[in-house]
C-alpha positions in Angstrom: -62.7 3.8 -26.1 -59.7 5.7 -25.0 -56.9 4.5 -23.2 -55.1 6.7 -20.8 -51.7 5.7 -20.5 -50.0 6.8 -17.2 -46.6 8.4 -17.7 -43.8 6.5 -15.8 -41.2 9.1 -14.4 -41.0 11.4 -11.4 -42.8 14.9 -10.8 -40.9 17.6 -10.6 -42.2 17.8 -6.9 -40.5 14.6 -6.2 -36.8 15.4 -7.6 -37.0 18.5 -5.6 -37.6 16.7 -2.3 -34.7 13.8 -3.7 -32.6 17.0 -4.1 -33.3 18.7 -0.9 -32.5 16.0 1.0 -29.0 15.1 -1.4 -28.4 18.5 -0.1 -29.0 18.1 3.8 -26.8 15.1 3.8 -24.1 16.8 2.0 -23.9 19.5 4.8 -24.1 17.4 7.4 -21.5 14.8 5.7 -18.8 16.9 4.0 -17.5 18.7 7.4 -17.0 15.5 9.6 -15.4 14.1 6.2 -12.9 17.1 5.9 -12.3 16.6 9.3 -11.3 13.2 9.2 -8.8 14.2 6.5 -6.8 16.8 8.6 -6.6 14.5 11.6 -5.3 11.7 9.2 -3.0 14.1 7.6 -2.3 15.1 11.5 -1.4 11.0 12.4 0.7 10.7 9.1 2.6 14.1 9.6 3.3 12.5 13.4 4.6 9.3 11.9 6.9 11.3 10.0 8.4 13.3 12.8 8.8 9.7 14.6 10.6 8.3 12.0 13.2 11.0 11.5 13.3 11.3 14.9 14.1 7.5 15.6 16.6 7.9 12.5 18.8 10.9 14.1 18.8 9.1 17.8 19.6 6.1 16.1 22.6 8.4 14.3 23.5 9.6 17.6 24.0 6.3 19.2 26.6 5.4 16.2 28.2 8.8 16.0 28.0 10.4 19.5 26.7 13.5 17.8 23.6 14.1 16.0 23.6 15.2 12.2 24.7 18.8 11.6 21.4 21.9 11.5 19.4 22.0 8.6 17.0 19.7 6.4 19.9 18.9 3.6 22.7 18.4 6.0 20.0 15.6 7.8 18.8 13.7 4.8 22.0 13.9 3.1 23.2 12.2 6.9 20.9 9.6 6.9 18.7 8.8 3.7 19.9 5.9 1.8 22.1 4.4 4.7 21.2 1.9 7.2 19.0 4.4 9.4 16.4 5.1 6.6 16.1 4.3 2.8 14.2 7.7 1.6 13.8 10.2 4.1 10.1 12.3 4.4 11.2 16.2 3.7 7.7 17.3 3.5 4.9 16.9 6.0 1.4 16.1 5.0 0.4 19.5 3.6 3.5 19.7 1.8 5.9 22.5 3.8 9.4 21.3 4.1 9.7 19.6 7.8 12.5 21.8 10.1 15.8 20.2 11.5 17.6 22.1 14.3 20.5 20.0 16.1 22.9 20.8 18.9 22.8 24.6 20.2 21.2 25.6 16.8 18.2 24.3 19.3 17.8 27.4 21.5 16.1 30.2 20.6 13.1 27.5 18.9 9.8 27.8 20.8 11.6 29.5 23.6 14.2 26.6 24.4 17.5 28.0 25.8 20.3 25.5 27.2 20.2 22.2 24.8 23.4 20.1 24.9 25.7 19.1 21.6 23.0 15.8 21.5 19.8 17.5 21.4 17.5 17.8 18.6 14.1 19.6 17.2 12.2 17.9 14.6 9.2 19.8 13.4 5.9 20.7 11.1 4.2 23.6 11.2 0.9 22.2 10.5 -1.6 22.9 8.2 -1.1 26.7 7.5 2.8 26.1 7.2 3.2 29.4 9.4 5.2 29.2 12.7 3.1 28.8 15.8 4.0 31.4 18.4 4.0 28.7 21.4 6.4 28.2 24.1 7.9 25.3 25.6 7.2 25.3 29.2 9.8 23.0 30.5 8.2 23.1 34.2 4.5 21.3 32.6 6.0 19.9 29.5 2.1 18.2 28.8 1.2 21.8 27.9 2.0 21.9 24.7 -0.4 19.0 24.0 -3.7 20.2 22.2 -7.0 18.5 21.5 -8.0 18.1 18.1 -11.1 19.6 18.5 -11.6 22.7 16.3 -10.4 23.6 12.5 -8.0 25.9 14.1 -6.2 23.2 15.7 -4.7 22.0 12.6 -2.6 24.8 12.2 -0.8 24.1 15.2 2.6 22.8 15.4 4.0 19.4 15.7 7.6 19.1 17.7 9.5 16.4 18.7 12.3 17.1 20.7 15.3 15.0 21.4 12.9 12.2 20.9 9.8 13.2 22.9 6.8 15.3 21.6 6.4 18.2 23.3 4.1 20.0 20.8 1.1 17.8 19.4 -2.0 16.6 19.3 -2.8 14.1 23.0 -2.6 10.4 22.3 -6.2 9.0 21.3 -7.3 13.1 20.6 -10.2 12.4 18.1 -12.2 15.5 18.3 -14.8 16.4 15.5 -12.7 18.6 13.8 -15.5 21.2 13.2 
């Protein structure tokens, strides 16, 4: 008598369904992943700006004036002192952030008439291009933005004189798709 043994493995049928179905999770998984990256690359690049910003109003308050135009003449201002121990240069893509201060101010997203105490702190976003916005001092909330498409990742991040004035809305999720 002859014994059949029965083969232990899978059919080729089989690790083509297993694979299909590897393949229908990755598509729907990897965009909503990448997503999630920008927007926390969004949050940390925000942080930043706050920081720096906090730092040169906390300058201000000592000196009366903030520190002179230009990312050098800032860090070299307020890294290692009591304001900040290493200051961020880069945002979270890695393009240098942008320091304006005083009248150096106007002429940046439209802004005409800042004082010797104002200041622009500033990304420009994931494609490290400037955007072409405008502030709108009249509705000053219009140069918030939803994080709801890729696109929006590209746009930039401002804080000026302490407020943000370009930026994603507070609690702005969106699916980043």
């Amino acid at each position: 008598m002859f014994k059949f043994r029965k083969e232990k493995g899978f059919t080729l049928i089989e690790l083509l369904i297993v694979v299909a179905i590897i393949g229908i999770l990755a598509a729907l998984l990897i965009p909503n992943a990448m997503g999630a990256l920008q927007r926390a690359k969004v949050r940390g690049t925000q942080k930043d700006i706050s920081t720096i910003a906090t730092c040169v109003m906390d300058y201000i308050t000592d000196k009366a004036i903030p520190p002179a135009t230009g990312l050098a003449a800032l860090k070299t201002a307020i890294s290692g002192t009591i304001y900040i121990k290493v200051m961020p240069t880069k945002d979270q893509w890695g393009t240098d952030f942008v320091y304006f201060s005083g009248t150096a101010v106007d002429g940046n997203y439209g802004l005409s008439g800042s004082s010797a105490d104002d200041y622009l702190v500033a990304s420009y976003g994931r494609g490290g291009l400037i955007e072409s916005w405008t502030f709108n001092a009249s509705n000053p909330e219009a140069g918030l933005y939803d994080l709801s498409t890729v696109a929006s990742f590209d746009n930039d991040i401002i804080n000026l004189s302490g407020q943000v004035v370009r930026g994603p809305r507070s609690g702005s999720a969106g699916s980043g798709t």
